[in-house]
N, C-alpha and C positions, 0 to 999 in steps of 0.2 A: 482502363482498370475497372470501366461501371460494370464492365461483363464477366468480370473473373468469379468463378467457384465458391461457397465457403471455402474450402479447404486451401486453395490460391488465398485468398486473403488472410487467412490464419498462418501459411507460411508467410507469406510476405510483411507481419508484423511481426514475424520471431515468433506464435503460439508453438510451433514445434522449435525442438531442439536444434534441425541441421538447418539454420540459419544462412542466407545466401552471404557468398566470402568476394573478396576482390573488386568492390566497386570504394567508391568515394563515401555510399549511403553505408558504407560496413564498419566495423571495427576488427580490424584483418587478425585470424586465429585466436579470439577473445572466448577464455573459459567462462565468464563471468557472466551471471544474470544479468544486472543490471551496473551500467558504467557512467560516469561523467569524464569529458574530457574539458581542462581548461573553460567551468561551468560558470558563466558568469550574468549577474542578474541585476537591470540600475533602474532606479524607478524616476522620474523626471530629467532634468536635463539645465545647462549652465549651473546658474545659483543654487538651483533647488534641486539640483543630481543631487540622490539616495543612490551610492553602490551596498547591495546589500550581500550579494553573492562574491565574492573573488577568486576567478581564476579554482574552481573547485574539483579537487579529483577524488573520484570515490569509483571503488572496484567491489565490488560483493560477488562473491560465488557463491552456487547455489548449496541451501541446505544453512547458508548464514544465520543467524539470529544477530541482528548490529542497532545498540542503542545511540542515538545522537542526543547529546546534553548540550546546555545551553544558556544564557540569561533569557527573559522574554525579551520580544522583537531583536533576535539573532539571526534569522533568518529561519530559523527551522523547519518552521512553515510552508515557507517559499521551497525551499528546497524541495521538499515532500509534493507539493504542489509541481513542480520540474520533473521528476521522480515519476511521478503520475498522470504527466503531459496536459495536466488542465491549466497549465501556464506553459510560454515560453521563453527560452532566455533569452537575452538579452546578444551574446555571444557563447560560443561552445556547442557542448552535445550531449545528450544522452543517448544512452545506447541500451538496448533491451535485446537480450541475445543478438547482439551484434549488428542491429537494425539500428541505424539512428531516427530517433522518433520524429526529430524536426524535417524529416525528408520526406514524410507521409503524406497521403490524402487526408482531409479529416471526417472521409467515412471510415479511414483502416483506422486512424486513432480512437472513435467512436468504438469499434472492435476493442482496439487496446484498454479502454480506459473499463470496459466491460466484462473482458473473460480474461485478461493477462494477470491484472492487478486489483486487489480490492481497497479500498480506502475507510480506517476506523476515525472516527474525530472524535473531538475532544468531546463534543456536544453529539448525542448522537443522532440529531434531524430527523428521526423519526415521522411519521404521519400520525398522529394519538389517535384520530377519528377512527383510524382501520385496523383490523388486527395484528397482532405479532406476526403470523403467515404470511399477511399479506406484505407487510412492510417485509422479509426480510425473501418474498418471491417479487419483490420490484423489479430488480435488475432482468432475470431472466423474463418478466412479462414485457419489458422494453426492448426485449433482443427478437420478441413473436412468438414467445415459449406458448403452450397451450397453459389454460389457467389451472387445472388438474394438474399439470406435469411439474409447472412452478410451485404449486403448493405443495405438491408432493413431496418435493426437493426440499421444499421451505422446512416442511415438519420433519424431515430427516436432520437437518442443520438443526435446527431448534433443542432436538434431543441431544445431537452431539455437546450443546453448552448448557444442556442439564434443565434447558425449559420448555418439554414436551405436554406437559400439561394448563401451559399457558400461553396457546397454540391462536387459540379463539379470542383470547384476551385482548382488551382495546388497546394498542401502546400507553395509550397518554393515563392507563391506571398501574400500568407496571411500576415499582420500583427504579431507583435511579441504577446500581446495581443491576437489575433485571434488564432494563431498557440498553447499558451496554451493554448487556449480553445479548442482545437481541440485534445489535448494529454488528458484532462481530460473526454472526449469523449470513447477516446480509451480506458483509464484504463475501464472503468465502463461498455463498451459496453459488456463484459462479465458476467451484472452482481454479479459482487465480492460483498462476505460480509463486507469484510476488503478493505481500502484504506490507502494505503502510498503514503505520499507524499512527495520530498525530496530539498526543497527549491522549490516551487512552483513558487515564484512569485520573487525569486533572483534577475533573468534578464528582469521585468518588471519595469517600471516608479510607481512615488505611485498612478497615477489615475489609471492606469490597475491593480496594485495589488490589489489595494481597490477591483473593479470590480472584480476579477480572486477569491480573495478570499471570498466575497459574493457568487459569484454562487459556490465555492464550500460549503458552510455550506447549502445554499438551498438544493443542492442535497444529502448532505449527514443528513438533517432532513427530505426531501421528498420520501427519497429510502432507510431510517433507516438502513446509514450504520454506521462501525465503522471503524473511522478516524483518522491515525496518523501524522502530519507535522514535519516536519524539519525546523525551518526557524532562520535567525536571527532579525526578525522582533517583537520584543517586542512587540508591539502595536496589531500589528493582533494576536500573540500568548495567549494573555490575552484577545484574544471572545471566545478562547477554552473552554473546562469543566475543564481543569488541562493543569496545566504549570510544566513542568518536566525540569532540566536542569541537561546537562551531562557537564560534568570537572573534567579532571584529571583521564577518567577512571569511574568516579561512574555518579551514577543517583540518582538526589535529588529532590524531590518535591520542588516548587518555591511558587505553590496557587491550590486551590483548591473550586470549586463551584459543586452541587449534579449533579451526571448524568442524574438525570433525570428532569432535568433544560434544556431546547432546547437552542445551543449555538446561541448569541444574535449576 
């Protein structure tokens, strides 16, 4: 596999659509972006076994917009974290157009965790010492983008979340506000099909949540992605297409409107 193509390793993670079908690494004629089978997650063992995940299924198609609600330490997290292959489970699969992730090399998930998926946090880790540009051209300068071509990219995302003119500006004087806007820059500046988000708007006031969470539904019906949040914000959770809520370990539908309904 050290020898394959970009292009061989972007099919071989699922980056294109016609995802290879009939192996055991597949999930056989799966419409779905992103799948769990039977997803389960335990953190120690005898006495001190934590199961935090159980037995998890979740199917998203693409163009989804899907909130998951929750108590703190539900898992949410972890999931998200499964979702975006920077953990492993325990038992099960994820599947990302029909590739199971836990079958990979971890230079093709290095791929995946880079150009399939973007990841928003709650806190948005920022660099403060470097610029807006630069923090949200990271990704593509880790992938060997030229520094022009990443910044280039950078200042186009920048505009799209309405912060073109605080391009230069050092993270760490932006606004709290600002600063997510400028991490949801960075997830996207890749291009990703798929977006997680993991309490987006936690450490905002409700006028910037309001704001932070509008421009994320604009871009993710303007750049037809597909959108998973974390939050415990009832209110925003229900402009999703579906309300999932995890407790106790499972994952239960809460509400549901068509996907192919644009979220309001």
């Amino acid at each position: 596999m050290a020898n394959m193509s970009p292009a061989t390793v972007r099919a071989e993670i699922g980056l294109h659509s016609s995802a290879p079908r009939g192996s055991q690494e597949t999930s056989p004629s799966s419409p779905f972006v992103i799948e769990t089978h039977e997803l389960r997650k335990v953190y120690g063992s005898g006495a001190s076994e934590q199961v935090v995940l159980k037995s998890i299924e979740l199917k998203v198609i693409e163009g989804e917009m899907i909130a998951i609600v929750g108590p703190s330490g539900s898992g949410k997290s972890t999931l998200l974290h499964l979702l975006a292959a920077l953990d492993m489970p325990t038992s099960g699969a994820v599947y990302f157009r029909s590739r199971a992730l836990q079958t990979l090399p971890e230079s093709h998930l290095e791929d995946f965790r880079n150009q399939a998926v973007g990841f928003v946090w709650q806190r948005h880790h920022l660099l403060p010492d470097f610029s807006a540009a630069e923090n949200v051209a990271m990704p593509r300068l880790m992938r060997g983008a030229k520094e022009a071509e990443a910044l280039g990219a950078a200042k186009n995302w920048l505009d799209e979340v309405g912060l073109s003119a605080k391009a230069r500006q050092m993270a760490g004087e932006l606004s709290g506000g600002e600063q997510q806007r400028v991490a949801i820059a960075r997830a996207l500046v890749s291009e990703p099909a798929l977006l997680l988000a993991d309490e987006p708007t936690g450490d905002l006031d409700e006028q910037n949540a309001d704001a932070v969470f509008d421009l994320m539904q604009r871009l993710h019906r303007n750049h037809r992605l597909t959108s998973i949040l974390a939050t415990h914000n009832r209110a925003l959770a229900e402009r999703c297409h579906r309300v999932l809520v995890l407790e106790h370990g499972e994952l239960m539908p809460l509400g549901e409107i068509p996907a192919t309904r644009p979220a309001h």
